[in-house]
N, C-alpha and C positions, 0 to 999 in steps of 0.2 A: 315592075317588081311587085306590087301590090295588087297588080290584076293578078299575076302566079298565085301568089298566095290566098289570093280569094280562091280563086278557081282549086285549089288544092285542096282547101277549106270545105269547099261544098263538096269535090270529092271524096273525103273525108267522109263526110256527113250524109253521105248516099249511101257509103260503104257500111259505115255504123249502121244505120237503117234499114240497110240489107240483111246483115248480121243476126240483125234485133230478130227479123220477119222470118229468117231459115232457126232460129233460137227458137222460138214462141211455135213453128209445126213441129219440128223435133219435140218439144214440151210434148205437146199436144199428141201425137204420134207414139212415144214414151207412156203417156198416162192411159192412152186406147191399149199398150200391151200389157200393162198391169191393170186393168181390170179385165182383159182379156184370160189372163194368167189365173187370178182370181176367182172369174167365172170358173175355169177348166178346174182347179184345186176343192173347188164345192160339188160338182160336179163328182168329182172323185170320190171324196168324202158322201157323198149320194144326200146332200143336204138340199141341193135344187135340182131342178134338170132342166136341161133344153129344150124347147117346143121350135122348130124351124117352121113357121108359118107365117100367113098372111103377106103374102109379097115382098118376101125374102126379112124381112126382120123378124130379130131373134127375139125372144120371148123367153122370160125366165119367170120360171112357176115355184114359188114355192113346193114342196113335196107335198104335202097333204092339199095343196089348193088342184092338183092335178088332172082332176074327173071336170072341172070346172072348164069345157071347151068353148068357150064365149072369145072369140078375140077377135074376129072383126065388127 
């Protein structure tokens, strides 16, 4: 009876831990689409803009810093 319970016990405690691990990417996955979102509303606003360069990472210029093509 007290092996069950152990064993239950740590099932438990793998499952909470699992929980935590799919919590903690969902955060993290969550916070990438709100700054995502962010980018895209300044963007609109025409406050920044996009630069897609340098092996595939985004680059975000300032508007007036724009003429300034320095990034690798």
């Amino acid at each position: 009876m007290k092996k069950k319970n152990q064993l239950r016990e740590k099932d438990n405690q793998k499952l909470k831990q699992q929980e935590n691990e799919i919590l903690i990417k969902l955060s993290k996955e969550y916070i990438n689409i709100q700054q995502r979102q962010l980018l895209e509303r300044m963007v609109k606003k025409e406050q920044i803009e996009y630069k897609y360069e340098c092996s595939q990472k985004i680059l975000v210029v300032q508007k007036d810093e724009r003429d300034n093509d320095d990034c690798c």
